[in-house]
N, C-alpha and C positions, 0 to 999 in steps of 0.2 A: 089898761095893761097891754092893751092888743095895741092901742098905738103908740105907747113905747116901745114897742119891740119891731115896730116897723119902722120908727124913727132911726131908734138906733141900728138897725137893720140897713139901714140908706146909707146912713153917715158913715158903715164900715167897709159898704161895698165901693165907696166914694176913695176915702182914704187908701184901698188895698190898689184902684187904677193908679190913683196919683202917681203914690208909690212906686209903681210898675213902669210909670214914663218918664219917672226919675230916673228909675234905672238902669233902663235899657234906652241910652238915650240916642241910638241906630238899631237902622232895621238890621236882623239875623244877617240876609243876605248881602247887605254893606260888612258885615263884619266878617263872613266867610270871604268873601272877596279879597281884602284887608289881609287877611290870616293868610290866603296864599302868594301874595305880592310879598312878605314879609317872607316865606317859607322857600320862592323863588330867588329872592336878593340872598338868602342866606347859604345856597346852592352854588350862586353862580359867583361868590366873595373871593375873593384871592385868600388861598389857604394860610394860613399862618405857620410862623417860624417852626412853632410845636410840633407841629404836625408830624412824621415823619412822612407819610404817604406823603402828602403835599411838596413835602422837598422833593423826594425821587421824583415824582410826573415833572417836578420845574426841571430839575438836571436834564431827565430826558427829551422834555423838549428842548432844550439849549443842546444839548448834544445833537438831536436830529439836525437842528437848523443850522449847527456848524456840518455837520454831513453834508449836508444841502448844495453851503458855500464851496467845501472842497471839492464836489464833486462839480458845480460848477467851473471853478479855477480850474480843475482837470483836464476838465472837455476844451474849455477856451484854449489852454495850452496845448493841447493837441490838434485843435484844429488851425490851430496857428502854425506848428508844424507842419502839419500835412499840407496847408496852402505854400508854407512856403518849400517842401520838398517838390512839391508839382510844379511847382511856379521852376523852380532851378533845374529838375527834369525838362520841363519844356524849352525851357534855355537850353541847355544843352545838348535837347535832340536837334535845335534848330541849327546848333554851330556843326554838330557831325554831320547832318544836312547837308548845308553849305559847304562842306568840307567834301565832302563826299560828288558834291553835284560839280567842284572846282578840278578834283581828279579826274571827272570823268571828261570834261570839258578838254581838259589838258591833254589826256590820253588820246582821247578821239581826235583832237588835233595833229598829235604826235602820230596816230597811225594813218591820216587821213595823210600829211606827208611824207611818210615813207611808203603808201601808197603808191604815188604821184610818182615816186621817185625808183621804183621799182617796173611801172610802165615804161618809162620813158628808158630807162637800162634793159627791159625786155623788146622794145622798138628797137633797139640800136643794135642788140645782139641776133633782134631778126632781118635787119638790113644787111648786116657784117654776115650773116649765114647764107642768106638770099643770094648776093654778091659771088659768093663763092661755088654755091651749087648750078649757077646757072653758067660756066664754064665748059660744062660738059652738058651730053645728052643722058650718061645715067644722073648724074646730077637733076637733071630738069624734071625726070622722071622721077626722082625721091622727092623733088617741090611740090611736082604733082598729088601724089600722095600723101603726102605733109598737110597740104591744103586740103583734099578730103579729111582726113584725120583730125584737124582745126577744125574742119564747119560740124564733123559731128560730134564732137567735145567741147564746143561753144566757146574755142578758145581764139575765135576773129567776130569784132563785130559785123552786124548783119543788118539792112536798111531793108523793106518791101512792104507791099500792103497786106492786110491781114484782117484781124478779130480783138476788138477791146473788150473786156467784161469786166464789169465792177460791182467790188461788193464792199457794204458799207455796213457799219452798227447801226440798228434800231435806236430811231430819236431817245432821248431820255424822256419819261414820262412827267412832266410839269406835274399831275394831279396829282402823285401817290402820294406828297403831302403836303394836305391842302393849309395846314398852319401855318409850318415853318416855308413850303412854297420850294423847297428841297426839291432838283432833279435826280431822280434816280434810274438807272439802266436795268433793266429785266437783263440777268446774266446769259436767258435764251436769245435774248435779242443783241448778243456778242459773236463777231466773225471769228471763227476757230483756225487751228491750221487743218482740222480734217476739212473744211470747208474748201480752204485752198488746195490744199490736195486734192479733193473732188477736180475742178472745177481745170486745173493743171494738166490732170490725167485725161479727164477728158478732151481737152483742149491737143494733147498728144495724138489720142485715139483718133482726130479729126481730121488729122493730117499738115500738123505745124509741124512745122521746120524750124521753130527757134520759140522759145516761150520765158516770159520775164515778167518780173513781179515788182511791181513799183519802182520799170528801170533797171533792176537789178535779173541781170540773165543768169539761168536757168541750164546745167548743166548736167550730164549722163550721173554725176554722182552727187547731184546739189539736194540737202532735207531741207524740209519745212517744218518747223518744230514749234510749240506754243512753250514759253518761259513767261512764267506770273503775267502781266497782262501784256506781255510784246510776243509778237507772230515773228519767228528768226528764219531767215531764209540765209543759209548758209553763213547760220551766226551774227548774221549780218539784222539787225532789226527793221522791220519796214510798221508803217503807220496805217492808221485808217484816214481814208477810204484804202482799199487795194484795189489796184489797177492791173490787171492782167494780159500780158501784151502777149498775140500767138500772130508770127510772120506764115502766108501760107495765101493761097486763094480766098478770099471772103467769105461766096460764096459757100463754097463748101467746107467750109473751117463752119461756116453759119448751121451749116444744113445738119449736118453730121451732128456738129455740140449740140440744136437742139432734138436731135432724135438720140440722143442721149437719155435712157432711162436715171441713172443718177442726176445728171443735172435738172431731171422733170421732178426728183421728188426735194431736192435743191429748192427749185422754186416754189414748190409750196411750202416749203419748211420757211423758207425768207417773206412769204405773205401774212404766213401764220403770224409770226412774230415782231413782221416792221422789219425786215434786214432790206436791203437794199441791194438790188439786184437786176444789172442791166447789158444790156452787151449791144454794139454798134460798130459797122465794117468802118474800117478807115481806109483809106489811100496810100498812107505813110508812113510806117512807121519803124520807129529805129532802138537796135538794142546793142547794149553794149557787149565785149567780152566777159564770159564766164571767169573769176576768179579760177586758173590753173589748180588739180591739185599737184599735192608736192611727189618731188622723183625722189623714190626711195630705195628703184633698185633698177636697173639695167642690164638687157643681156643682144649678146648678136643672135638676129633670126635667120633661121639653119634652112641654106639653100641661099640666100642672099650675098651676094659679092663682096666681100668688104674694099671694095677697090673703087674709083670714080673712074676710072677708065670702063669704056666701052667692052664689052665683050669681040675677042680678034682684033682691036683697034690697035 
């Protein structure tokens, strides 16, 4: 009995394994693996018609991504604009430019000959004057002081040696930018009209007798003015370098200018920053007449003769 019950005891624990590998014919964790690849595809499905959530997320995304588009086409359109309003502004400043740079050209030609033509009629009404004063002895004597009255009005040119001094802009600096390689000017390293003025005044204080500014003479009532980047000397615009021309003894046009406390902090102001600043006696040098100003009003001076005859003559 005992070994039937161990036979049949075998035979049933035999049968219950089989069984069991029939069964399960994967390990657990192939089947857990399996269960979520299956659980993942069915997450990630494109939702169906049914659905209704499913439809909304679809519309909205088709609705984002025409958003997307028009707001692209928007931008393009606009910046298709903009290039081409800038493009046609830049056209257009360049013709008012041109336009502008063809008036000036014209004008300045137009006043540079009636310039020319207003010397040559002020020569000839000074020879036709001349002529006529020098007939007499009060006559000669009002030449005389006519001719003082012209040297110190700056209204006859004037030749003799003297004092140059020049001032010039600070180089542009190559380095300030080392990419694009761009010259730029330090705006302290720009000649001013107070500069000129200094430098004028002092040239007076020296002891010149006639003072002119690139050529351009210098007269009892002549300014120096700064207008956006042009130095105007009686309106009139001059360039850089400036050239400072003082008629007078050298010497002491030399001595005096540099015992000049202003022109000494002049010069350091021009070191500090690169200006250019130099002065050299010359021999020769010549300036032109001062632009007359204009006669606005006239009277006879009380005690004066109004007669060209001689007093008892």
């Amino acid at each position: 009995m005992t070994s039937t019950v161990q036979r049949g005891g075998a035979r049933s624990m035999g049968a219950s394994l089989l069984d069991q590998v029939l069964a399960e014919t994967l390990d657990p964790a192939y089947a857990q693996a399996a269960a979520r690849k299956v659980a993942a595809a069915k997450s990630s499905a494109v939702p169906t018609e049914s659905d209704p959530a499913a439809a909304t997320a679809r519309t909205d995304r088709r609705r984002a991504r025409v958003l997307v588009v028009l707001v692209m086409v928007i931008a393009g359109l606009l910046a298709a604009i903009t290039y081409d309003q800038a493009a046609a502004g830049a056209q257009g400043r360049a013709q008012v430019r041109e336009a502008l740079l063809g008036d000036i050209h014209r004008e300045t030609a137009t006043a540079e000959g009636l310039t020319g033509q207003l010397d040559r009629l002020r020569r000839q009404v000074n020879r036709t004057r001349d002529q006529a004063l020098r007939t007499t002895a009060v006559g000669q004597r009002a030449l005389d002081q006519l001719a003082a009255a012209e040297q110190g009005a700056a209204a006859v040119p004037v030749t003799g040696p003297g004092l140059l001094v020049t001032l010039a802009n600070a180089k542009p600096n190559a380095d300030s930018d080392p990419v694009g390689g761009a010259a730029e000017t330090d705006p302290n390293g720009l000649v001013r009209d107070g500069d000129l003025q200094l430098v004028v005044n002092a040239l007076w204080a020296a002891g010149a007798e006639a003072v002119g500014i690139n050529g351009q003479r210098l007269g009892p009532t002549s300014a120096i003015r700064f207008a956006g980047e042009a130095v105007l000397v009686d309106f009139n615009p001059v360039t850089n370098p400036y050239e400072v021309s003082a008629i007078g003894d050298p010497d002491t046009l030399r001595d005096n200018f540099l015992a000049s406390p202003e022109v000494g902090a002049l010069a350091v102001i021009s070191e500090s920053y690169g200006l250019r600043f130099e002065f050299a006696k010359e021999k020769d040098l010549a300036l032109p007449a001062a632009s007359p100003p204009e006669l606005r009003s006239a009277a006879v001076v009380p005690g004066v003769p109004a007669t060209d005859q001689e007093p008892g003559g």
